[in-house]
N, C-alpha and C positions, 0 to 999 in steps of 0.2 A: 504494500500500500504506500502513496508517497508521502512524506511529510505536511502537514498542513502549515508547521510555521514558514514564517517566510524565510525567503531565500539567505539573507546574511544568519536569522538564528539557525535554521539549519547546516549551515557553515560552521559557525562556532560552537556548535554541541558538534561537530566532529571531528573538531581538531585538538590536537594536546598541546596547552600554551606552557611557557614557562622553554625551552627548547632553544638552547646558547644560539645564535646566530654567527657562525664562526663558518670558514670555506666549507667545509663537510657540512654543517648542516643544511646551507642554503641551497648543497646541489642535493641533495634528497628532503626540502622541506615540502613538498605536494605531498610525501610521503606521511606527514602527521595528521592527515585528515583520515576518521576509520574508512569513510564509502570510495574514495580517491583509491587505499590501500588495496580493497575488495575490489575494486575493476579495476586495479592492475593488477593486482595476482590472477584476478579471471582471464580476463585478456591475454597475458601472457602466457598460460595454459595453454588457451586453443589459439594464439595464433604462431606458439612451438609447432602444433597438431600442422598448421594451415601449411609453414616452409616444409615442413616433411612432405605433403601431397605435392608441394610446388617443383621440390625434387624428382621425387618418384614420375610426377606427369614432364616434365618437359625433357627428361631422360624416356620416355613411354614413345613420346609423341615421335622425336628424334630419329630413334630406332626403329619403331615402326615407319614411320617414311622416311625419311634420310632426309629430309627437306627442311632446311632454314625457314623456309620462305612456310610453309605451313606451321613451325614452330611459332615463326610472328603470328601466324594467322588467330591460332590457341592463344598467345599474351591478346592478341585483340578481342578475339572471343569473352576473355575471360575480365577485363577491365572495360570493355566498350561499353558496356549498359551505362555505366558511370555519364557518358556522353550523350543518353536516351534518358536518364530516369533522377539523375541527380537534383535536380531545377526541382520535379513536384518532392523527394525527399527531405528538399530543405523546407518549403511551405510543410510539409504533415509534419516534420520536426516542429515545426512553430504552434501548432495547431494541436496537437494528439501529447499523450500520456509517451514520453522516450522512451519510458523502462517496455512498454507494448511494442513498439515499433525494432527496440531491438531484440529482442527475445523472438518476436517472431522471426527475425533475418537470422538471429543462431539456430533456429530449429529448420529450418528451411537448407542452412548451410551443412547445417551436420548431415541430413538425410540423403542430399545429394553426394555428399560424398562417400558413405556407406551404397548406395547406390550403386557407385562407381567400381568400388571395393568386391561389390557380390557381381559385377559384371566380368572384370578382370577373371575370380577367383574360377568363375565357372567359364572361361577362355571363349567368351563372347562378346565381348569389347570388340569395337569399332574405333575409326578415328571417327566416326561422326557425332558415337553418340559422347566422347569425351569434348567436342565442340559445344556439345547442345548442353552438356552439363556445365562448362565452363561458362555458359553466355547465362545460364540459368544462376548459378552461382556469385557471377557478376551482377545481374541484376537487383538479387538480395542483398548482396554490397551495399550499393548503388544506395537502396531507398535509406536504408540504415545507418549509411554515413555519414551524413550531415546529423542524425540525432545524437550519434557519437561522440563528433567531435564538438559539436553543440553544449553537451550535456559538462563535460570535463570542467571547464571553466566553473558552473555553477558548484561545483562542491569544493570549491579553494575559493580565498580570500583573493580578490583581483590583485596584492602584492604578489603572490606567489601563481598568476596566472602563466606568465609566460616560462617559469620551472616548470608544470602540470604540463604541459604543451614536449617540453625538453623530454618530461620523464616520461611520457608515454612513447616520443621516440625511441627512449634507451629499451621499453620494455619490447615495442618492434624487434627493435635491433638484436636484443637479446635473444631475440625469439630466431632471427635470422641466423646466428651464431648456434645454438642450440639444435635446432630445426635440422638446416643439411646434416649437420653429422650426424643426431639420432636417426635421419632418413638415409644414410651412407649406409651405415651401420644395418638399420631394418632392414634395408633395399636388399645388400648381401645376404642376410639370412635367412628370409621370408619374403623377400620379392616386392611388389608394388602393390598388393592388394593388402599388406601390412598397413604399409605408409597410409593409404585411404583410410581403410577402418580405425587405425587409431587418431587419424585426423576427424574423423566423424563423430567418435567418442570423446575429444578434445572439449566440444563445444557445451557439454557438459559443465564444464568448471564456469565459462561465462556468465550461463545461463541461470547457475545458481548465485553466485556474484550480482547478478540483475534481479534478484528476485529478493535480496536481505540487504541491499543498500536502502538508506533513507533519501529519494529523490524530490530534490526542490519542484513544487508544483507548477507547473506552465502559467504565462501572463492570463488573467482572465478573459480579456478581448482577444484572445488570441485566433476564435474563430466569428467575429463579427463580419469580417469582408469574405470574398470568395479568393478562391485559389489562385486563381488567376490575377485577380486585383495585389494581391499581398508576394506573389510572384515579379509583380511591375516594380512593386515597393523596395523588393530586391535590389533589384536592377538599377531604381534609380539611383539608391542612398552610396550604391558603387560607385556609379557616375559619376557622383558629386562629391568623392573624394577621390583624389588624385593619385596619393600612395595606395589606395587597394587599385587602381587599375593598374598602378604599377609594376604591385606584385602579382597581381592574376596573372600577369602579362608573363613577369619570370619566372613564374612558376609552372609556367605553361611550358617557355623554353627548356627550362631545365630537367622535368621529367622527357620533353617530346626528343631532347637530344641526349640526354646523359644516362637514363635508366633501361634503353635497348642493349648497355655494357652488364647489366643482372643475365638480362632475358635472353641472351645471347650465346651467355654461361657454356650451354649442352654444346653448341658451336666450338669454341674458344677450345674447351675440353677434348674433345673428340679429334675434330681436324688439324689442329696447332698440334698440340701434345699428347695425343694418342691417348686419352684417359678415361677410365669408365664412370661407373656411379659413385664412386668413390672417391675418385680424384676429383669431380664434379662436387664432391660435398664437401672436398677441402677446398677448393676455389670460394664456394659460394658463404664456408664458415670464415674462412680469411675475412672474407669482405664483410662478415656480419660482424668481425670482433672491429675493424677498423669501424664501424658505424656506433657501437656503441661505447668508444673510444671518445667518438667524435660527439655522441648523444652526452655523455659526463662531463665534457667539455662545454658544450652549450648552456647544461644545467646548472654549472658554476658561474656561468658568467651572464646567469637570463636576469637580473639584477643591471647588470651595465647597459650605459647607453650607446648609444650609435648602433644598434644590433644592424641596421641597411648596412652600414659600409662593410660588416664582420663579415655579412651574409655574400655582396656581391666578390669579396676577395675569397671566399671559401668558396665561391660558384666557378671563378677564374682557376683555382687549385685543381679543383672537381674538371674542368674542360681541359688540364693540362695531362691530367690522369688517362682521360681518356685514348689522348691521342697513343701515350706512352704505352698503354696498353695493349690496343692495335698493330704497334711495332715490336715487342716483347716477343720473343722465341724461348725466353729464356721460363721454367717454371718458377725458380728464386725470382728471379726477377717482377714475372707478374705478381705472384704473392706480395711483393712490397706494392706495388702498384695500386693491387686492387684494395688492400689495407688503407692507403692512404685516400683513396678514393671513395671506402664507403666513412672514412672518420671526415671528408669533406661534403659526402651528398646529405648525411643526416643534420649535420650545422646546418645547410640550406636551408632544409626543406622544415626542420626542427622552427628556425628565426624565422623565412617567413612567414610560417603558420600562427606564430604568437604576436609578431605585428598586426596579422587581421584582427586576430580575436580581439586585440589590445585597441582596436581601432573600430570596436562594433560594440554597439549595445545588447543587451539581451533578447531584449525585443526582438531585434532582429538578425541574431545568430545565427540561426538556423539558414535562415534565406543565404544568407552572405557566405558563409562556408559553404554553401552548396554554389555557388558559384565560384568559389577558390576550387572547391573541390574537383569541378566539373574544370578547369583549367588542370589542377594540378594532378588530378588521374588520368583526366582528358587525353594528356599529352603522353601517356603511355603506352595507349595501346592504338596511338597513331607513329609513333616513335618506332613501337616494337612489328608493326605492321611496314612501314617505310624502310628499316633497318633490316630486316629480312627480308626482304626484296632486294636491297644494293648488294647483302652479304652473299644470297642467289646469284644474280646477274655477274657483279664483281668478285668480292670477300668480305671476309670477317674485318679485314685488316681496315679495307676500304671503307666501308658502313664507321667503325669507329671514328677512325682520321676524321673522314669530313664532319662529324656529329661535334666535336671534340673543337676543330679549327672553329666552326660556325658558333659554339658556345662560346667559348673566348670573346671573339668577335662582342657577344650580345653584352656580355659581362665586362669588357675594354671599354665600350661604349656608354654604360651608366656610371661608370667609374670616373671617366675621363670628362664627361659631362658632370661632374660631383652631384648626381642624385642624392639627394634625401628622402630616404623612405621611413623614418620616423618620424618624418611631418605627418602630424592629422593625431597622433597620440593623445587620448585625452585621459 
């Protein structure tokens, strides 16, 4: 049931005061809130569960057709809904009970992946129907993400908003580091219909996490206009601040160029360095310990100001990764590479997510994240769709480089022009 007091008492019944303010505590102070604690233990459960399926399928996908270019097709699949269904997610976020909206997308997410699990297990998997499950899977995404990221903010005190923001990356991130190698690991022993089933059983811990937090109750006007009306309202309050188009704008860039270096992984592995699921979950946990590297780092320093310029020189890091990546024959070598690149893409993506929210009221959270969101998922599964194409047509090598030179570029450009993206902060 949610809380009836308001939004700040139920904030302060869940957090434990009195907690030294000293470097250590500030990069895990979101961490003192009890319902903040409960959806990240949840969270991070099932989306350990989620990198493990992420292995096992783009390892699935690879080997059963040898094609790059279908491998992007599955990252499109499986994040494109985000570009179909985000916009009304963030209206029903505004509108509806979060704790309902996301509990339904965990029950939805788990079944499709046991699904998937008992299709494998009984050697009747298709590629189609792991498309149809991936677009299906994406879609629940889709509606549930904006109440998600929505929601975080209301159970921390707005000083410790943009930590909450940091530490849910570190708990991604973690999950990324964890994830391949439990799915390395299961892959070898028990095949791909492990890695689903226990990813489908993941969603579990969430689910209960959503069910014993005390959640701040939604504005009470919240469904006085219609969907479409409070969808415009979106759109305009975006408009009419200049730092969110800014970062919509880079946040679009930065997934649509830099994250087909994740999704590319089974490529990189296979053709470069002859490596299987294994070597593929050391690649992919390299880069999940550099992101949460990089997440600890943000969360210590989500107190400072200037987070725009921290952001576009970590965006410039992140495009120089890329290119070096591309060029790497070497295995030592990429493992620094990609370490350095995921402790750079999570600073990104970590800052500019807590300038929006820092930059939006509650009222209209939902709306506005879902329009960051719809940029910054957006640009993934057009990324990883584009990038598997050139890595088809051309290479691996080729897809990187140019991704890599064109970010720079975009990141050289707001630098050099001295953007301020902490304008509009209130």
């Amino acid at each position: 049931m949610s809380s009836s007091l308001p939004q700040e008492e139920t904030v302060e019944a869940n957090a434990q005061v009195g907690i030294p303010r000293g470097r250590f505590q500030r990069t895990f102070s979101a961490l003192r809130y009890r319902d903040f604690r409960l959806l990240w233990f949840g969270a991070f459960a099932s989306t350990t569960g989620t990198f493990m399926q992420t292995l096992a399928q783009g390892w699935l996908v690879y080997t059963m057709t040898g094609s790059a270019l279908l491998l992007g097709v599955d990252g499109f699949l499986a994040t494109g809904p985000m570009l179909l269904f985000s916009l009304f997610g963030g209206v029903i976020a505004d509108r509806l009970e979060r704790r309902k909206i996301m509990l339904l997308s965990q029950v939805l997410q788990g079944s499709f992946a046991l699904i998937l699990a008992a299709l494998i297990y009984f050697h009747t998997v298709k590629i189609w129907h792991i498309f149809i499950l991936s677009f299906l899977t994406g879609s629940a995404q889709s509606i549930s993400g904006p109440a998600y990221a929505s929601l975080l903010p209301l159970l921390v005190k707005r000083d410790d908003m943009a930590n909450a923001v940091a530490m849910n990356s570190m708990q991604f991130n973690l999950a990324r580091v964890i994830g391949p190698a439990l799915g390395g690991v299961v892959f070898g022993l028990w095949g791909a219909t492990a890695c689903f089933g226990i990813n489908g059983l993941s969603f579990i811990f969430v689910i209960i996490a959503l069910s014993i937090i005390r959640m701040p109750p939604v504005h009470a006007d919240a469904t006085s206009t219609s969907m479409m009306a409070q969808m415009k309202e979106g759109f305009a309050f975006v408009a009419s601040k200049r730092s969110l188009l800014l970062l919509t704008f880079l946040s679009f860039a930065g997934t649509f160029l830099g994250m087909p270096l994740f999704t590319m992984m089974p490529v990189v592995a296979k053709s470069i360095f002859n490596l299987g699921p294994q070597g593929l979950s050391l690649l992919q946990a390299d880069y999940g310990v550099g992101s949460v590297v990089g997440a600890l780092f943000v969360a210590g320093s989500s107190y400072a100001a200037k987070k725009g310029r921290l952001a576009l020189a970590l965006q410039l890091v992140f495009a120089a990764t890329l290119v070096a990546f591309g060029f790497s024959r070497h295995l030592g070598a990429s493992l620094v590479i990609a370490f350095i690149a995921g402790s750079a893409i999570v600073g990104v993506i970590s800052l500019y997510s807590s300038l929006v929210q820092l930059s939006t009221s509650d009222a209209m959270r939902g709306r506005v994240m879902s329009i960051f969101m719809l940029a910054f998922r957006g640009g993934m599964p057009l990324g990883s769709l584009m990038a598997g194409f050139v890595a088809q047509r051309w290479s691996i090598t080729t897809a990187l480089e140019v991704n890599g030179i064109a970010l720079a570029v975009v990141a050289l450009a707001f630098i050099v022009k001295g953007t301020d993206l902490d304008a509009g902060l209130g």
